[in-house]
KEKE-3310 file (N, C-alpha, C; in steps of 0.2 Angstrom, whole numbers, plus 5000, padded with zeros to 4 digits):
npx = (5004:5001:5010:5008:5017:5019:5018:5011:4999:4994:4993:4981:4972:4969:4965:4954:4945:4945:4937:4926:4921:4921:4910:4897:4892:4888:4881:4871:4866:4858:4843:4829:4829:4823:4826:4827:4825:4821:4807:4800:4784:4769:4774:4779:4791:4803:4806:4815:4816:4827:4837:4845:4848:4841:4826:4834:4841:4837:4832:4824:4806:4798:4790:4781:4774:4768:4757:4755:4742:4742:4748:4746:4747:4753:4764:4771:4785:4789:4804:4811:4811:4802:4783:4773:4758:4745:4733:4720:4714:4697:4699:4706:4720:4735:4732:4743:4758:4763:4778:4785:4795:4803:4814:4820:4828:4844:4853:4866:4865:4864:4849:4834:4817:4804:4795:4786:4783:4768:4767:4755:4751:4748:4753:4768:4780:4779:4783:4783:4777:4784:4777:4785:4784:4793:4792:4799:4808:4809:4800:4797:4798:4792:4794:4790:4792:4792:4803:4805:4803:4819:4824:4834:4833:4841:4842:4830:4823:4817:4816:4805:4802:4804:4800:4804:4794:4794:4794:4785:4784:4797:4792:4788:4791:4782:4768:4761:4769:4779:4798:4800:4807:4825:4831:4837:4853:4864:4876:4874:4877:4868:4866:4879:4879:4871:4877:4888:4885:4881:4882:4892:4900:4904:4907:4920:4929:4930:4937:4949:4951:4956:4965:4977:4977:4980:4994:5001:5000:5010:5021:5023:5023:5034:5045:5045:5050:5064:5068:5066:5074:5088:5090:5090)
npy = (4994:5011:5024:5039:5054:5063:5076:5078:5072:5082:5094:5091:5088:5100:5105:5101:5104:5118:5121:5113:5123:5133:5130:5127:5139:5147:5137:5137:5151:5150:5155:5164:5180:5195:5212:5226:5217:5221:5232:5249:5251:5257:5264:5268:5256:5254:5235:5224:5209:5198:5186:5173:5161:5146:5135:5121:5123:5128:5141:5158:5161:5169:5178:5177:5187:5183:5192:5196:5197:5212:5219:5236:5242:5238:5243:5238:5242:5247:5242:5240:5226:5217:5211:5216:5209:5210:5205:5210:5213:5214:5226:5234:5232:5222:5205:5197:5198:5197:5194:5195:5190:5197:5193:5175:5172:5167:5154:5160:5174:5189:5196:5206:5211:5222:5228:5242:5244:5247:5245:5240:5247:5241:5229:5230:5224:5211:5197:5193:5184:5183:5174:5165:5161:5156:5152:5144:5139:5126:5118:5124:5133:5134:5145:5143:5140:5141:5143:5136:5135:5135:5131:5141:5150:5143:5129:5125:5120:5126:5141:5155:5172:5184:5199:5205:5217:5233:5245:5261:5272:5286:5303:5310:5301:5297:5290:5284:5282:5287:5284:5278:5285:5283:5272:5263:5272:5276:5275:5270:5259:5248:5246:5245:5231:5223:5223:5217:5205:5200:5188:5185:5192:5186:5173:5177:5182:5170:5164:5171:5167:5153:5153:5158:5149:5138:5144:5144:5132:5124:5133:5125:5113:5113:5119:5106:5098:5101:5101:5087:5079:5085:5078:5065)
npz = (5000:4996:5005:5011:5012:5027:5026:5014:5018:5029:5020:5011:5020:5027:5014:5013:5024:5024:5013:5017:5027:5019:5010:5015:5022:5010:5003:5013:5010:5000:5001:4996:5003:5015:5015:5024:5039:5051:5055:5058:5068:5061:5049:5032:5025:5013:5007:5002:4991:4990:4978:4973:4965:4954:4952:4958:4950:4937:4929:4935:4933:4941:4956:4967:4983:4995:5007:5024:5036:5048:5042:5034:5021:5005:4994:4976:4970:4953:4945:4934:4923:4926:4929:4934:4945:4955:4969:4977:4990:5002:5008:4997:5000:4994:4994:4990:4979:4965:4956:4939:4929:4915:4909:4910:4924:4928:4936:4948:4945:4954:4961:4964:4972:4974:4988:4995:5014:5025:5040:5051:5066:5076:5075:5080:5088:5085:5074:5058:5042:5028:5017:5001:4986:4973:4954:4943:4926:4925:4938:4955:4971:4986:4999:5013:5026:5044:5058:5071:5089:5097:5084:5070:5055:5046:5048:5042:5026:5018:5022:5024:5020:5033:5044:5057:5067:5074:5088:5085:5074:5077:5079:5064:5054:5040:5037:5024:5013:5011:5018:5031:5044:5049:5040:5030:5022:5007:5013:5024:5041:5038:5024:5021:5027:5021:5007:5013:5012:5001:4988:4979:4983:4995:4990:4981:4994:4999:4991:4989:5003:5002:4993:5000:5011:5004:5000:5011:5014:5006:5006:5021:5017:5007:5017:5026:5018:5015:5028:5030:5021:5027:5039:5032)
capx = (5000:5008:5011:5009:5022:5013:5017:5006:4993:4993:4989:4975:4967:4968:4962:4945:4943:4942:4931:4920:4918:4917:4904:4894:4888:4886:4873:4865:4864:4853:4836:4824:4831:4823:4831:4829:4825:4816:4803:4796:4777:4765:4777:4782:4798:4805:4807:4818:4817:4833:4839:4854:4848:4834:4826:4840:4849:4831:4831:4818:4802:4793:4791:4775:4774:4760:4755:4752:4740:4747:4752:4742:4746:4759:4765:4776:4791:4793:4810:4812:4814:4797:4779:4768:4752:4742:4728:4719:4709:4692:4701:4709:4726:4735:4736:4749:4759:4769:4783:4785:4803:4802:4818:4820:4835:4848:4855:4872:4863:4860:4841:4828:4811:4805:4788:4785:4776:4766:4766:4749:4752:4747:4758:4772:4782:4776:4788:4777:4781:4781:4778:4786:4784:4798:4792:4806:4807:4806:4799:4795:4801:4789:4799:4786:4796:4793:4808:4799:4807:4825:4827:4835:4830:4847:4839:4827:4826:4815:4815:4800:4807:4801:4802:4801:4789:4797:4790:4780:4793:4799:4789:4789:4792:4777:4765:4758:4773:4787:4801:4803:4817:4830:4830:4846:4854:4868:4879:4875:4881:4864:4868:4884:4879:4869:4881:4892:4880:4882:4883:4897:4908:4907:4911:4926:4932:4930:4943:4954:4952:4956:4973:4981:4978:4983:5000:5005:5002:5015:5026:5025:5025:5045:5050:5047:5052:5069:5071:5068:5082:5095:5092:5089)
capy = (5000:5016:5027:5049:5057:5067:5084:5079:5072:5086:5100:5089:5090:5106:5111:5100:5109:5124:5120:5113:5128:5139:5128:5127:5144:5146:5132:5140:5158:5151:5157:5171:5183:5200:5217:5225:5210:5224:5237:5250:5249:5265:5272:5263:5254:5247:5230:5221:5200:5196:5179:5174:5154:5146:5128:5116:5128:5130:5149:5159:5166:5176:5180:5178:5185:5184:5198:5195:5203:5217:5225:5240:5245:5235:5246:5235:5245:5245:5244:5236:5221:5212:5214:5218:5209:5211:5203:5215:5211:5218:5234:5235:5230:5217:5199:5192:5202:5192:5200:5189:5191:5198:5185:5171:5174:5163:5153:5164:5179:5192:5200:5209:5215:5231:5232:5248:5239:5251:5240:5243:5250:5234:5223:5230:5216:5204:5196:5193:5180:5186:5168:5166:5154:5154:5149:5144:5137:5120:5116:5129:5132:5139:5147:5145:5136:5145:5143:5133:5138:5133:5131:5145:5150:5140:5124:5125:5120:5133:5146:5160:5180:5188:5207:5208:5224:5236:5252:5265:5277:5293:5308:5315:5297:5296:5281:5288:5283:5290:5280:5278:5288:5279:5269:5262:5276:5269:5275:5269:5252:5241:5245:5241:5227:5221:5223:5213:5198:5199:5180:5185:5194:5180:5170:5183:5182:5162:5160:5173:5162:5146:5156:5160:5144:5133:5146:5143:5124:5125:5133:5122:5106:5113:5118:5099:5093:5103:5096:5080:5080:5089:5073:5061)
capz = (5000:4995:5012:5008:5019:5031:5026:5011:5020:5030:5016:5011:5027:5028:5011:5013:5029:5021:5006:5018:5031:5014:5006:5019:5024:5004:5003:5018:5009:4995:5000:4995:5009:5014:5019:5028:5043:5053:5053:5064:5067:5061:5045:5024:5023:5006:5009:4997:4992:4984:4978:4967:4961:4953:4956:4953:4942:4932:4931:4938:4929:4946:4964:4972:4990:5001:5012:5030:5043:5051:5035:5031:5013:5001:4986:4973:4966:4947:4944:4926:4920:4927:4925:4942:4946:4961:4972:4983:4998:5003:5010:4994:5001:4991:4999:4988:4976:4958:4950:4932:4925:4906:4905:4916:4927:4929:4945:4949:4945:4961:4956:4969:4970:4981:4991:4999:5014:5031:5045:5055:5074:5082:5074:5086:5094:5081:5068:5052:5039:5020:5014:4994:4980:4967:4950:4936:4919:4927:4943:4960:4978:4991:5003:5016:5033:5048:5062:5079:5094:5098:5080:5066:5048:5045:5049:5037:5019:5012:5025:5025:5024:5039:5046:5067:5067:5081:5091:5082:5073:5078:5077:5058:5049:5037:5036:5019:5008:5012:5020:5038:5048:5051:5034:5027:5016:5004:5015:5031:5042:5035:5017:5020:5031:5016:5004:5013:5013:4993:4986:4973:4987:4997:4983:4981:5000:5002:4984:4995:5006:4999:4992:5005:5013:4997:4998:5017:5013:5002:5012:5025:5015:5006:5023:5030:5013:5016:5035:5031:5018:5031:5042:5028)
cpx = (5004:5005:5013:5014:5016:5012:5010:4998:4989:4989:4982:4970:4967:4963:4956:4943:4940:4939:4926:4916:4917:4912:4897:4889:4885:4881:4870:4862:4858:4846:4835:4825:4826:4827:4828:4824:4819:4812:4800:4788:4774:4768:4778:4790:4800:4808:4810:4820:4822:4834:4843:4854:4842:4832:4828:4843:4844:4832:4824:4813:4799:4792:4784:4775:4767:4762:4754:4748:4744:4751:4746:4740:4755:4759:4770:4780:4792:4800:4812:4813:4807:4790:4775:4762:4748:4734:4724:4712:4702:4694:4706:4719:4730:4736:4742:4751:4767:4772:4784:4792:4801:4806:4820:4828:4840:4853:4862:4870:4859:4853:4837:4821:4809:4798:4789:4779:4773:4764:4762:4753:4753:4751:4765:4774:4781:4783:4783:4783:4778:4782:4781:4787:4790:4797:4798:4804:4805:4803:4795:4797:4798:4794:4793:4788:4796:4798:4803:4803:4813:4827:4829:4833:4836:4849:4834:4826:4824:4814:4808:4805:4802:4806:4799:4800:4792:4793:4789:4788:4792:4794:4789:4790:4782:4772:4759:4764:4777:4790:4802:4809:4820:4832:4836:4846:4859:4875:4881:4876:4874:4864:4874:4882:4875:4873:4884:4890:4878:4885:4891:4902:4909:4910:4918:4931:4934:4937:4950:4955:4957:4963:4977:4980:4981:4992:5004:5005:5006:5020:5028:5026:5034:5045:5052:5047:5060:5072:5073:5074:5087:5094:5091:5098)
cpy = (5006:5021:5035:5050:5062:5073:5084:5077:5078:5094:5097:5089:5096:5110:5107:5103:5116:5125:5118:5119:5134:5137:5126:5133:5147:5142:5137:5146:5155:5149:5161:5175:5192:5204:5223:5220:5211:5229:5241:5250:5258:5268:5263:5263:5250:5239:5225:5212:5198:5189:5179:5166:5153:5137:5124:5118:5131:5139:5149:5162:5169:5174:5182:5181:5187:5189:5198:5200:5207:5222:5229:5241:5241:5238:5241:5241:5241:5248:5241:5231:5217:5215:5213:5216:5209:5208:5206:5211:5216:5225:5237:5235:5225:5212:5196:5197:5197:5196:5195:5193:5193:5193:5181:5171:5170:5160:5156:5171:5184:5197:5199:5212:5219:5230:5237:5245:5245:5247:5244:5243:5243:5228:5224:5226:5210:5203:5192:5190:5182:5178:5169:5161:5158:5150:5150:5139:5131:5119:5124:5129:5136:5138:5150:5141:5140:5141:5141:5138:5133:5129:5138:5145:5144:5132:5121:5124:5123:5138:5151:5167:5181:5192:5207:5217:5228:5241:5255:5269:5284:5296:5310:5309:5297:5288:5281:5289:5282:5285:5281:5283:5284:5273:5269:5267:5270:5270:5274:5261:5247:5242:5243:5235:5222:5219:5216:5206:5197:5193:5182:5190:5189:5175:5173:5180:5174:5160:5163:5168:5157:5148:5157:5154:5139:5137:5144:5135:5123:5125:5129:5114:5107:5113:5110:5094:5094:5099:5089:5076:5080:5083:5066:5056)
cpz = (5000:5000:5008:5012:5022:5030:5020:5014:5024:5026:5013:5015:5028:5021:5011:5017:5026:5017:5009:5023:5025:5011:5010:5021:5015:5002:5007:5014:5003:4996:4997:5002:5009:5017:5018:5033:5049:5054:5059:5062:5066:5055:5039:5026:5016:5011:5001:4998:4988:4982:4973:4963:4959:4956:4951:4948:4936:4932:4931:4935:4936:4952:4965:4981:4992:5006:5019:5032:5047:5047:5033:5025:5011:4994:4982:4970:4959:4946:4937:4926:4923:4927:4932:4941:4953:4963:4977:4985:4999:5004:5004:4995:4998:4997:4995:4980:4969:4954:4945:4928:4916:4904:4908:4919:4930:4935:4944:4947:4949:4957:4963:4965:4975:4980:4995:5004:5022:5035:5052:5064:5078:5082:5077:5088:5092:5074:5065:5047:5031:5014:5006:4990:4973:4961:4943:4931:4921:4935:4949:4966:4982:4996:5010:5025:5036:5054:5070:5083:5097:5089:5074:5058:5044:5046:5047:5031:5015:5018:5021:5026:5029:5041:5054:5065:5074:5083:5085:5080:5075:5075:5071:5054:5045:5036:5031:5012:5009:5015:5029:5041:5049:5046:5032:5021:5011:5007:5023:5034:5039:5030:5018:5023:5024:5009:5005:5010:5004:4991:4984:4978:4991:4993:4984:4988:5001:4996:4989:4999:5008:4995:4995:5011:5011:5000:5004:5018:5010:5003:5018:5024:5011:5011:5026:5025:5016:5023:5034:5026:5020:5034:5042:5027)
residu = (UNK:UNK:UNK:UNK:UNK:UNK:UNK:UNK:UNK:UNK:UNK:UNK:UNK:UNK:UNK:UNK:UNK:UNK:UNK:UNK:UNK:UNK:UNK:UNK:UNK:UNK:UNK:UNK:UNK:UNK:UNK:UNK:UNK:UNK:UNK:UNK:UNK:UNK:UNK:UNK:UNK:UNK:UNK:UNK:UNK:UNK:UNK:UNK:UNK:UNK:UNK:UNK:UNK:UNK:UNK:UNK:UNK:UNK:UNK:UNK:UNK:UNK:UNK:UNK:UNK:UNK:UNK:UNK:UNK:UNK:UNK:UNK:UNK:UNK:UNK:UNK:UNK:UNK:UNK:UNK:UNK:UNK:UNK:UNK:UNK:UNK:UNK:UNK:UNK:UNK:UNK:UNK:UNK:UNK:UNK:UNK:UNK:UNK:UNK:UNK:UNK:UNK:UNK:UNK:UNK:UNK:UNK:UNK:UNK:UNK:UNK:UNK:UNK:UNK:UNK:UNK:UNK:UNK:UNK:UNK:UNK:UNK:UNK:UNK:UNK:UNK:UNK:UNK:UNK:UNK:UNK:UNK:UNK:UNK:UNK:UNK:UNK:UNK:UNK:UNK:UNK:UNK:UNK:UNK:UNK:UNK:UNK:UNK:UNK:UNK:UNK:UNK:UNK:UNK:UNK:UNK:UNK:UNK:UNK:UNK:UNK:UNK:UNK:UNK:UNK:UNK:UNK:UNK:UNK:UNK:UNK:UNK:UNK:UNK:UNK:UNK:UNK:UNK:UNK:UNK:UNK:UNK:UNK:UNK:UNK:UNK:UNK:UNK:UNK:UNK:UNK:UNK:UNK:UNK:UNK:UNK:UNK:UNK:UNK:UNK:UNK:UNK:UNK:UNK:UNK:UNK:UNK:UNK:UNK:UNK:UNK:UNK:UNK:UNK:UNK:UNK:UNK:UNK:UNK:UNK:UNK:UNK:UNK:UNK:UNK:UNK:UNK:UNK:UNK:UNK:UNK:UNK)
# end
């Protein structure tokens, strides 16, 4: 049986190591995610559904979300590229609102849609679940899991977005349109903080990674090449 020397077994063990702690949070990240995560109660917040695969690599034709109770008024945001339809409720508030892609969008591609949503006063202290069905050129993925207790959305195989509703907003924030106070600019820490949580940077960071760790295995496998030579 042919025997590795150990320095190489060693950079092997290290470099699965790290392709499984990079591939792992990577898996995890492919839901329908919203953002922002939470909202004050009484005033509009854009709320943003991103995702970045389709089902099983199928790209995606549209994004359904369902509307919960405790949401006042949901406006959808046209922003180009998809075609707006809407369900509206006896109080003419939509209950579930379908964005349909003009071209089906392909898994590796980051792509959002924007409801502008008023979360009723009551719903304060309530986390609200914006159930989502994902239809693609083949197949579907409702993204309707809610999290029990003592378990995480990370635990889950299609997780549900949900936005915990906070206190009523400051004095002057509007609940008639406008954006809330306290709303991520594009230069404040939850835009960055969003940003960071960007598929294709982590991608980026995880190859870093995975280079600088490839490069110090190297180094350390010459160096215990060289020694064991000197006392060869």
């Amino acid at each position: 049986m042919t025997r590795f020397p150990r320095s190489a077994r060693l950079a092997t063990g290290v470099l699965a190591g790290t392709a499984l702690a990079i591939a792992l949070p990577l898996a995890a990240s492919a839901h329908v995610e919203v953002d922002p995560a939470s909202a004050p109660a009484g005033a509009t917040t854009p709320l943003s559904f991103g995702f970045h695969h389709g089902c099983d690599d199928s790209p995606t034709t549209s994004l359904t979300i369902t509307i919960p109770e405790g949401v006042g008024n949901a406006t959808p945001v046209y922003e180009g590229g998809w075609t707006i339809d809407r369900t509206l409720g006896e109080n003419k508030v939509p209950t579930s609102i379908t964005f349909t892609a003009d071209t089906p969008i392909q898994t590796g591609v980051a792509a959002s849609v924007s409801v502008d949503v008023l979360f009723d006063t009551a719903a304060s202290g309530k986390t609200l679940v914006f159930p989502v069905v994902q239809k693609c050129v083949t197949g579907s993925t409702s993204w309707s899991q809610v999290a029990e207790d003592g378990q995480s959305a990370e635990d889950l195989d299609h997780p549900a977005p949900v936005v915990t509703v906070g206190p009523a907003a400051a004095t002057g924030a509007s609940s008639h349109g406008d954006h809330a106070t306290g709303a991520a600019d594009p230069g404040s820490a939850a835009s960055t903080g969003a940003a960071a949580s960007d598929p294709v940077a982590r991608w980026l960071a995880g190859g870093g990674l995975v280079a600088g760790v490839a490069g110090l295995v190297v180094a350390l496998v010459a160096t215990t090449r060289r020694r064991d030579r000197a006392h060869g």
